[in-house]
PLY file of the C-alpha trace (Angstrom):
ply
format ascii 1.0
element vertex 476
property float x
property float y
property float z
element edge 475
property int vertex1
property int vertex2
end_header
-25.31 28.53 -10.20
-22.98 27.21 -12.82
-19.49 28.29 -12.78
-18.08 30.34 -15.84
-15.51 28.80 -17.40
-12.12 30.34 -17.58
-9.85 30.08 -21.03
-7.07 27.46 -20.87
-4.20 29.94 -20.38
-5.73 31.56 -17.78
-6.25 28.22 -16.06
-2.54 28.00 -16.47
-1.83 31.08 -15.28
-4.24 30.23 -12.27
-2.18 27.05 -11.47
0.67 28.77 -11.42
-0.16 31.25 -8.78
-1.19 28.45 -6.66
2.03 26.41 -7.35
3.90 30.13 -6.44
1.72 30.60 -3.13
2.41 26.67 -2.15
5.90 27.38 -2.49
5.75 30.62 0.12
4.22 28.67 2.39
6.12 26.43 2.41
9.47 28.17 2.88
7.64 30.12 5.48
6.60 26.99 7.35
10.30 25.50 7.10
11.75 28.67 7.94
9.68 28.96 10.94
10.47 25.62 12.04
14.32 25.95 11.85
14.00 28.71 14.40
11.85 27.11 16.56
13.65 23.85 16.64
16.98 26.30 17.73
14.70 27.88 20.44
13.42 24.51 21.35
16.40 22.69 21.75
18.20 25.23 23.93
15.86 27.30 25.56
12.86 24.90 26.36
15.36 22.67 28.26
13.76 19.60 26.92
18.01 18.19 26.46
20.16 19.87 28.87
23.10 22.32 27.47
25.81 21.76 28.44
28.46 23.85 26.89
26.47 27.29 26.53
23.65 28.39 23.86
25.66 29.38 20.59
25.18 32.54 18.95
21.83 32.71 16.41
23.23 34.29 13.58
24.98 31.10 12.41
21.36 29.45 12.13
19.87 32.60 10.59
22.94 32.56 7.63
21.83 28.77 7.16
18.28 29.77 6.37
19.12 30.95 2.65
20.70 27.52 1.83
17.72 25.75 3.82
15.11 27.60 1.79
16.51 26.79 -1.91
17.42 22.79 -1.26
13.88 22.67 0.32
12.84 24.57 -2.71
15.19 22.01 -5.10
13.96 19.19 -3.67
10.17 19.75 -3.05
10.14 20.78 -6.71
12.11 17.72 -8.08
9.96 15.14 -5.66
6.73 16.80 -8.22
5.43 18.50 -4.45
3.72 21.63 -6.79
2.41 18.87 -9.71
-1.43 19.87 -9.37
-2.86 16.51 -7.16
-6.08 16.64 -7.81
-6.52 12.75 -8.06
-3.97 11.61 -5.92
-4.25 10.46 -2.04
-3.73 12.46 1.10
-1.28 9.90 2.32
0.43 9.47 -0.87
1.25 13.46 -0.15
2.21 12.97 3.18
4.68 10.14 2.20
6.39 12.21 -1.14
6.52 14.93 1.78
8.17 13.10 3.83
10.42 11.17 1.31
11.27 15.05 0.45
12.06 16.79 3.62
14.23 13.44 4.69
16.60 14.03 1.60
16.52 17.55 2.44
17.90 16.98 5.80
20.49 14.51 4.61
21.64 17.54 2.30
21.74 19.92 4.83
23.59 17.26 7.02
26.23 16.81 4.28
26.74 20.21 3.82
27.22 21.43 7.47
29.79 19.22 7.84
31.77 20.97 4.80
31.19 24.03 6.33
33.80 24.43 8.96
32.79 28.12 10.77
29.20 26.64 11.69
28.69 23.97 13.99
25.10 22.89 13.83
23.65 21.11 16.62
21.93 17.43 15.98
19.48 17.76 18.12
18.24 20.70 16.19
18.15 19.22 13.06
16.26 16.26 14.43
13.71 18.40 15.80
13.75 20.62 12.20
13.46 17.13 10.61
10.29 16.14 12.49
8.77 19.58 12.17
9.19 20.13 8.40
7.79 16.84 7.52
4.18 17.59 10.02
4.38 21.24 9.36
4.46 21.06 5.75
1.53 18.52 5.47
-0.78 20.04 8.04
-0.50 23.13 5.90
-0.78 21.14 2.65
-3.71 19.44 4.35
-5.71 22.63 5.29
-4.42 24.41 1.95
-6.31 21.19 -0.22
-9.05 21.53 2.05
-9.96 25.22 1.35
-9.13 24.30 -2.71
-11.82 21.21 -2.04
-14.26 23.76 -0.53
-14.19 26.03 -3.40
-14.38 23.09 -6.01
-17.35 22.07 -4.30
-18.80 25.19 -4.25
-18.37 25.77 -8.25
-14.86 27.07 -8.19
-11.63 26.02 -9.51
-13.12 23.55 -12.02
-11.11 21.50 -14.35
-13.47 19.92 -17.42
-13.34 16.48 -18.34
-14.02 14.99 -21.24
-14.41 10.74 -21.70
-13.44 8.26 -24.32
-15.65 5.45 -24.00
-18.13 3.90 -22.65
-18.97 0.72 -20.66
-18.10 -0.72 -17.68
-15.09 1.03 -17.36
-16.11 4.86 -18.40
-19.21 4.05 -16.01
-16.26 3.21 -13.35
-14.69 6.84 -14.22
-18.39 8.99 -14.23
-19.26 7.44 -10.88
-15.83 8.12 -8.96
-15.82 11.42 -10.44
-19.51 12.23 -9.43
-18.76 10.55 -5.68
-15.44 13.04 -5.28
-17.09 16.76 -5.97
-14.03 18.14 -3.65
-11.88 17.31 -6.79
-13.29 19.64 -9.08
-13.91 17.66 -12.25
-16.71 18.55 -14.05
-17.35 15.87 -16.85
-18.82 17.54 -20.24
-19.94 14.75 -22.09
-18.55 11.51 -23.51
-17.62 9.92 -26.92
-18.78 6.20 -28.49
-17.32 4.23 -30.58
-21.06 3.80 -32.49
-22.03 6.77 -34.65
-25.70 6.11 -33.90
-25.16 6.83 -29.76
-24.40 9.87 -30.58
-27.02 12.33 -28.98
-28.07 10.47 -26.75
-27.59 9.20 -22.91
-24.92 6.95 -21.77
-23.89 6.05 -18.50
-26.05 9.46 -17.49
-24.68 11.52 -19.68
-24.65 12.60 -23.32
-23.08 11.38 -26.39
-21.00 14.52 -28.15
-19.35 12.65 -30.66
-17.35 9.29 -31.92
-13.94 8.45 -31.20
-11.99 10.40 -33.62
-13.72 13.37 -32.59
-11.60 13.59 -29.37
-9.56 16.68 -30.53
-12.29 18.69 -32.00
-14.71 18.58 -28.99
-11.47 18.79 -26.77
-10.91 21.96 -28.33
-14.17 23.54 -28.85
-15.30 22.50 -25.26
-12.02 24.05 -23.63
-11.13 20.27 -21.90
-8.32 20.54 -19.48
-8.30 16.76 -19.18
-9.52 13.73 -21.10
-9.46 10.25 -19.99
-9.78 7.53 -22.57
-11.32 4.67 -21.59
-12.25 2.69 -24.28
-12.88 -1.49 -24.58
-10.26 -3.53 -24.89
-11.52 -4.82 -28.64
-11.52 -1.32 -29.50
-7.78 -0.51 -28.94
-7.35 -0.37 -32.68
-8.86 2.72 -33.06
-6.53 4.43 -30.04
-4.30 5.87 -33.01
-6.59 7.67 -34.56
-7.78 8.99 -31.05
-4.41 10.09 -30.29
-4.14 11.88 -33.50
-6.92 13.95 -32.71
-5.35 14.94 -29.73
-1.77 15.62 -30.62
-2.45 19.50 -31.82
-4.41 20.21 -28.76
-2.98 20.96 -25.17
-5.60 19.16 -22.96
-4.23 16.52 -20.17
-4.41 12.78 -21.69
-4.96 9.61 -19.15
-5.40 6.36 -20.75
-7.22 4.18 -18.40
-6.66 0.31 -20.00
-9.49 -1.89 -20.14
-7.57 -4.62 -17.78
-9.67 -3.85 -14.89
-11.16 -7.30 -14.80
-7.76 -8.78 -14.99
-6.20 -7.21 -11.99
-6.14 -10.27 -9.45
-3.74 -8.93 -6.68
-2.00 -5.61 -6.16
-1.94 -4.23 -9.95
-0.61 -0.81 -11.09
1.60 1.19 -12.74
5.32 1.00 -12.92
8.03 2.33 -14.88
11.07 -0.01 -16.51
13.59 2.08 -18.13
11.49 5.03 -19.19
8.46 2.40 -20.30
5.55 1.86 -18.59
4.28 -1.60 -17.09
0.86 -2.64 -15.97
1.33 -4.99 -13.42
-2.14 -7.21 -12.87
-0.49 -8.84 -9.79
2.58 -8.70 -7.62
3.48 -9.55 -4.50
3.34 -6.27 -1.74
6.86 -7.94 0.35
10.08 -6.26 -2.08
12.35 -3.73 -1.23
12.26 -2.21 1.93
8.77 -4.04 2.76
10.40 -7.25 2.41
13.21 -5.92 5.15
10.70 -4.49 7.12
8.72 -7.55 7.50
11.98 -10.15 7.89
13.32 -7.73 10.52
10.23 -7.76 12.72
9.54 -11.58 11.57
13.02 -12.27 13.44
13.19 -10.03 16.60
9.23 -11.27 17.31
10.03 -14.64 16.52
13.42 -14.87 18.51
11.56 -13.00 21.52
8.76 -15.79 21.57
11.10 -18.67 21.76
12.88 -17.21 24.63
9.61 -16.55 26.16
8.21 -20.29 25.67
11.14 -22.27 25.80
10.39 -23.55 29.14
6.67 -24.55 27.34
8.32 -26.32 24.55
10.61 -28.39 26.65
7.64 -29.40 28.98
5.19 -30.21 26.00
8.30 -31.87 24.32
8.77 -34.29 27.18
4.89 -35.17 27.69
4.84 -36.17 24.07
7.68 -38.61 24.86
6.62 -39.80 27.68
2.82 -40.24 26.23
3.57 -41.86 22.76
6.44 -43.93 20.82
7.66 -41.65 18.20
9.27 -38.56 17.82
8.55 -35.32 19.36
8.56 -33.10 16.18
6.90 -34.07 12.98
7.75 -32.87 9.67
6.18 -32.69 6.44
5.68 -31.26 3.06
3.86 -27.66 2.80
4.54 -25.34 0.03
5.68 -21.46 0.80
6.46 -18.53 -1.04
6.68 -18.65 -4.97
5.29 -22.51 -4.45
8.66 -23.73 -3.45
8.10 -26.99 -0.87
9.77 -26.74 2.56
9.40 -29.28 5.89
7.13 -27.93 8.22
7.57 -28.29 12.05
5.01 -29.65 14.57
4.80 -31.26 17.95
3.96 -34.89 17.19
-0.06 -34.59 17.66
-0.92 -38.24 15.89
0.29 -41.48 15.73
3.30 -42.52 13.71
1.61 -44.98 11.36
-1.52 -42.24 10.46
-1.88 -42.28 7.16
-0.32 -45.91 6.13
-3.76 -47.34 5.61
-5.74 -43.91 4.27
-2.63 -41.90 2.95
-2.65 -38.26 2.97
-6.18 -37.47 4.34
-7.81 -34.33 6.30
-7.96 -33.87 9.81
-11.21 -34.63 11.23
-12.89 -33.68 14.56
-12.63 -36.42 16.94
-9.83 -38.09 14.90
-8.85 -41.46 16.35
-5.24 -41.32 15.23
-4.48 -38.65 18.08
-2.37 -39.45 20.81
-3.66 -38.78 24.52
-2.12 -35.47 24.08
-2.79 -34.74 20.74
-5.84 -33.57 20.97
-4.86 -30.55 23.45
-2.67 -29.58 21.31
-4.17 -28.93 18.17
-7.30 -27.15 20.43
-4.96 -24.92 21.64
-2.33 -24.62 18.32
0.14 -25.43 20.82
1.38 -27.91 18.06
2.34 -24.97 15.63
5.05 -23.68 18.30
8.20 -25.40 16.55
6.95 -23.23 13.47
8.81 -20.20 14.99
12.27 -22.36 13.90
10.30 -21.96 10.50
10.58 -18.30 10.53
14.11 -17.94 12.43
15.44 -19.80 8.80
13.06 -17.70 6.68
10.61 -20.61 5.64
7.89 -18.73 7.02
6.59 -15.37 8.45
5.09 -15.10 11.71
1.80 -13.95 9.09
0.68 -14.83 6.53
-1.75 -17.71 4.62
-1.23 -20.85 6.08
0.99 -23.11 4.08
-0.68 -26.41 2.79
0.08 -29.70 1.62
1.59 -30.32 -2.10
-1.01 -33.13 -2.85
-4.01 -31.17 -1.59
-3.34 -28.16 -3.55
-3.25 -30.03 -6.65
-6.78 -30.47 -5.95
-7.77 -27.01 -4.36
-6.51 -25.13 -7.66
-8.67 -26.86 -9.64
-11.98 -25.97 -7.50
-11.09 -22.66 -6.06
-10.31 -19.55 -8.99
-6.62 -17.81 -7.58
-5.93 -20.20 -5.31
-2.08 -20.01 -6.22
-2.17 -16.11 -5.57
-2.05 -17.01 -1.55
1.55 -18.61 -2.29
2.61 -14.78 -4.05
3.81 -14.30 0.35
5.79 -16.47 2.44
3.15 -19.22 4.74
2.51 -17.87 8.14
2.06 -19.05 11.63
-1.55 -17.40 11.88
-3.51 -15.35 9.03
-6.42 -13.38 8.46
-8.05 -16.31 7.92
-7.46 -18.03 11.11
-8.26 -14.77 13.15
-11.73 -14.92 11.55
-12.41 -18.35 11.79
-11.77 -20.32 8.56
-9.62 -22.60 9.64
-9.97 -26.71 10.12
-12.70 -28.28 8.26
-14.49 -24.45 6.75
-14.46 -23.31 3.71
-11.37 -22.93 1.40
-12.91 -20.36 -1.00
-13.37 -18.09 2.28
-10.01 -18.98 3.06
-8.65 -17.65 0.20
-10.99 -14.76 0.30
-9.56 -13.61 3.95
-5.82 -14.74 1.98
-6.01 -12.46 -0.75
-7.80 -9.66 1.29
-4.81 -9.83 3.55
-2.28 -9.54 0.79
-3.93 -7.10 -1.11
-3.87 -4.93 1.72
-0.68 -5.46 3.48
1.44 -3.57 5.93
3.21 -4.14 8.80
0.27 -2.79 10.95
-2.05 -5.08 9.28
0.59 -8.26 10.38
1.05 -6.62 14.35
-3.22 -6.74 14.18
-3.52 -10.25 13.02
-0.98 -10.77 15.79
-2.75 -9.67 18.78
-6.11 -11.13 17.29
-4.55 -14.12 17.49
-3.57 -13.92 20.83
-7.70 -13.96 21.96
-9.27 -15.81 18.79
-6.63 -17.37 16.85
-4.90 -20.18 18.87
-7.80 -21.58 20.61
-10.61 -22.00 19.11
-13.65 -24.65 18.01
-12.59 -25.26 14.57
-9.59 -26.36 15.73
-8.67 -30.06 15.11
0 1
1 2
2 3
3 4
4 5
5 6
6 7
7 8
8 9
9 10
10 11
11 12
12 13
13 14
14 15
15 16
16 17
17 18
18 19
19 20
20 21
21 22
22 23
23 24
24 25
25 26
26 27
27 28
28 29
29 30
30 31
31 32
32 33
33 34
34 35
35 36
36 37
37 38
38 39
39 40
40 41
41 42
42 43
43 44
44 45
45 46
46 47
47 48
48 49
49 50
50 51
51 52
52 53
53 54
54 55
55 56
56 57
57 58
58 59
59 60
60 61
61 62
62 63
63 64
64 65
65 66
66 67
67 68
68 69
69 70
70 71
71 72
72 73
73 74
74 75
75 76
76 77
77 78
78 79
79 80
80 81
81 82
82 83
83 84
84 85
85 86
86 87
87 88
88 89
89 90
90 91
91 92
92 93
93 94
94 95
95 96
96 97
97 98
98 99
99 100
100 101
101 102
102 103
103 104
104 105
105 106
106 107
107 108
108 109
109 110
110 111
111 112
112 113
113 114
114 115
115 116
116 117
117 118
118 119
119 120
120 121
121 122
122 123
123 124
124 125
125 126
126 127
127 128
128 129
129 130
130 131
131 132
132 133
133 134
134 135
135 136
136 137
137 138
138 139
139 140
140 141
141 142
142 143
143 144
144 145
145 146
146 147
147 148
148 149
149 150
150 151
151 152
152 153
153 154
154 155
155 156
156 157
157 158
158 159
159 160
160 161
161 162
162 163
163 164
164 165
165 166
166 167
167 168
168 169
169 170
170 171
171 172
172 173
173 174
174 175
175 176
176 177
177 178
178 179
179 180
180 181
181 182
182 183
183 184
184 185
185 186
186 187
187 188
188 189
189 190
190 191
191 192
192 193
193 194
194 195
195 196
196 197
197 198
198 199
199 200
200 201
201 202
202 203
203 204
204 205
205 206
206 207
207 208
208 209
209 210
210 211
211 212
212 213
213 214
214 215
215 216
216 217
217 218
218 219
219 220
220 221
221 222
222 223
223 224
224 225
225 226
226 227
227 228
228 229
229 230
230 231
231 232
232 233
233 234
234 235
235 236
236 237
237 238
238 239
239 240
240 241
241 242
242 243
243 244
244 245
245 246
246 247
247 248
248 249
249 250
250 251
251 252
252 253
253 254
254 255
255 256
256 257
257 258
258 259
259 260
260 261
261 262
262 263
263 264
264 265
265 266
266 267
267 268
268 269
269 270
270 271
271 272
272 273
273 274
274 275
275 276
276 277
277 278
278 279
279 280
280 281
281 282
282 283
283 284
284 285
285 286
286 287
287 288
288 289
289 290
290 291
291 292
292 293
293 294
294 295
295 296
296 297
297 298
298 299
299 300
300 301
301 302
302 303
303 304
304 305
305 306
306 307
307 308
308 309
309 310
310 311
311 312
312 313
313 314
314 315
315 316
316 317
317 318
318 319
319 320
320 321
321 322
322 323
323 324
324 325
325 326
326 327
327 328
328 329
329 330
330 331
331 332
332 333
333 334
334 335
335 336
336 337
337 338
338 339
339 340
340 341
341 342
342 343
343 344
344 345
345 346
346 347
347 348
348 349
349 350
350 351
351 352
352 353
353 354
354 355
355 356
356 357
357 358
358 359
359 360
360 361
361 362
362 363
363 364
364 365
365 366
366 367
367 368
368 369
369 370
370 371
371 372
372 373
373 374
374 375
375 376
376 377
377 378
378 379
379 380
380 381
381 382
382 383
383 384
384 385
385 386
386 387
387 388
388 389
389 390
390 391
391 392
392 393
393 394
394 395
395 396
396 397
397 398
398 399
399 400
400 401
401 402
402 403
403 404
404 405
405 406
406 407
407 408
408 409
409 410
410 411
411 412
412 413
413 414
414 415
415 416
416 417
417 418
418 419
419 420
420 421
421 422
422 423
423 424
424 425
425 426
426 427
427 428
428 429
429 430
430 431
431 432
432 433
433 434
434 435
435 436
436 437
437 438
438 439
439 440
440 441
441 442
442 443
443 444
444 445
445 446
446 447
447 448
448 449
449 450
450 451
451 452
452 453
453 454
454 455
455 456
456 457
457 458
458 459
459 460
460 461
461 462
462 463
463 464
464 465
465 466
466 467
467 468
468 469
469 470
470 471
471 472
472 473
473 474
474 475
């Protein structure tokens, strides 16, 4: 049974309730949660007390401050902006992002407020508790809305500008996420002739320049135009169209096929960027990552000193030469940087052949060098690497200057891998593409890795590599 659909205003009026009834609960939820982190902190005895409970009513007098900068910020952090297309985890982290500045607030303003002493402990608690409180209910509130959409209820209607690849892209995400409620109408071409008839499943209302007049008469609440890239000089007279209308507009640019590594959105100065790649390791990722790249680093060479200094003094003892050898790879943003290994080949290597490729069974090893490139044992002088920020503990392994010269020739985006610092062990390496395999994998299982990043992702590579990353048979 097909849905009736409601006027524009009262869809507005409809959104509104729900944005009114969000912001009850939510107040409710908070408010619940102050009191029950007071209860919890002194009479659940989880942290001894240890100079008396303190009266209520202070906490209860708080609650009226508590409920409009929740109600400030929530607002201001766009918590009540319909989300129809965005993420569950994207809410969960604005929610948290919100209820953390909240509690700084409150913070700052107990501390101005002489007569009321507020206990820490409380406010940890109510800091915990808002942020899972408020996004279990958010949760199971979307849920029901996604339940209803399904169902025929709380539509939104969607009209599309364009066809191709990239509308197709738009019809088949829509059709795959009924819980969202979109309900396309129809689509307009850029050829007068289409019109009437089928593409990309469904039908043809119009051209172009149409947009406002079918927006209009069809009651659209939202219309994404996604039109080719050669056809971007007809976008003003789209707009036009549009302008006297109140529907939603989402531009959707035809640079899909262009996005190599991490694209999106961002914002300069009040003007939008597309971004077709970028590196994921800025801001507080790039801290993140250093600060765990250092402590796991620093904790491994106090683990295996007594290792290196045994493996340092067979070397000597087996072979005339040094113990470490250094050479040439290129890291992060292709700058070059020296490389540490234990010694694995002879000094005079590659006088006759030059720089050359490891091979299995290679005759320039020393008696020892072959255990230790079986094992990666070599690599272990590579944590020094990371101490001095050369490397990460994860990452794509770093390779030599004059190879790459040759690799980004044969293999498309082989420079992306170099958009992260070199690591000790990779994606790559915990699957198997490492030695004498194939590059183009090994830049697939690169790019994968950076293109979905965290520091998760690194701490799994990192116990992989404990069982299937140091030793193993393509190891040279």
């Amino acid at each position: 049974m097909e849905a009736r659909r409601a006027p524009t205003a009262m869809l507005k009026r409809h959104s509104q309730f729900i944005e009114s009834l969000m912001l009850l609960a939510d107040l409710l939820v908070i408010s619940v949660g102050w009191l029950g982190s007071y209860y919890l902190r002194f009479y659940w005895g989880l942290v001894p007390v240890y100079r008396g409970i303190p009266d209520v009513r202070p906490y209860l007098l708080l609650l009226g401050l508590i409920a409009i900068v929740w109600g400030v910020v929530f607002k201001a952090f766009g918590l009540y902006r319909p989300k129809r297309i965005s993420s569950r985890l994207a809410e969960v982290r604005d929610i948290a992002k919100a209820c953390t500045i909240a509690v700084l607030i409150l913070v700052a303003a107990t501390f101005f407020l002489k007569p009321f002493e507020v206990s820490r402990v409380v406010i940890l608690y109510f800091w915990v508790f808002s942020i899972l409180s408020v996004s279990l209910v958010r949760s199971s509130f979307r849920e029901v809305l996604r339940f209803m959409r399904r169902s025929g209820y709380n539509l939104r209607h969607i009209l599309i500008v364009g066809e191709g690849a990239l509308a197709h892209k738009i019809v088949e995400r829509i059709h795959a996420c009924p819980e969202l409620g979109l309900r396309v109408m129809g689509l307009l071409v850029g050829d007068p002739r289409m019109v009437g008839k089928q593409v990309e499943g469904l039908t043809a209302l119009g051209t172009y320049e149409q947009a406002g007049e079918m927006a209009n008469e069809l009651s659209i609440d939202r219309v994404f135009i996604a039109i080719p890239l050669e056809a971007y000089g007809r976008m003003e007279g789209i707009l036009r169209s549009l302008e006297d209308g109140i529907a939603d507009i989402n531009v959707v640019p035809d640079l899909y096929q262009y996005m190599t590594l991490r694209g999106g959105v961002e914002e300069f100065d009040g003007l939008p960027l597309i971004s077709l790649q970028d590196s994921p390791t800025y801001g507080w990722s790039l801290v993140s990552k250093r600060a765990m790249d250092l402590m796991l680093s620093s904790a491994a060479l106090l683990i295996t000193w007594p290792l290196l200094l045994f493996l340092a003094a067979i070397i000597k003892l087996t072979s005339t030469g040094p113990v470490l050898y250094r050479q040439e790879r290129m890291g992060l943003d292709g700058r070059i940087f020296q490389m540490l290994k234990f010694r694995s080949m002879r000094t005079d290597a590659e006088e006759d052949t030059g720089p050359i490729w490891a091979a299995r069974g290679d005759e320039r090893r020393t008696v020892i060098g072959t255990l230790l490139r079986r094992t990666s044992l070599d690599e272990l002088p590579q944590l020094f690497n990371v101490l001095k920020g050369e490397m990460s503990l994860v990452g794509p392994r770093p390779e030599r200057p004059v190879f790459i010269e040759e690799f980004r020739k044969q293999v498309p985006r082989y420079m992306l891998r170099h958009k992260v610092k070199a690591g000790i062990t990779g994606w790559a390496q915990v699957n198997g593409w490492r030695g004498d395999t194939s590059i183009e994998k090994r830049i697939e299982c690169d790019l994968f890795y950076i293109d979905n990043w965290s520091l998760f992702f690194d701490l799994r590579i990192l116990w992989l590599s404990l069982w299937r990353g140091f030793i193993h048979k393509n190891a040279m």
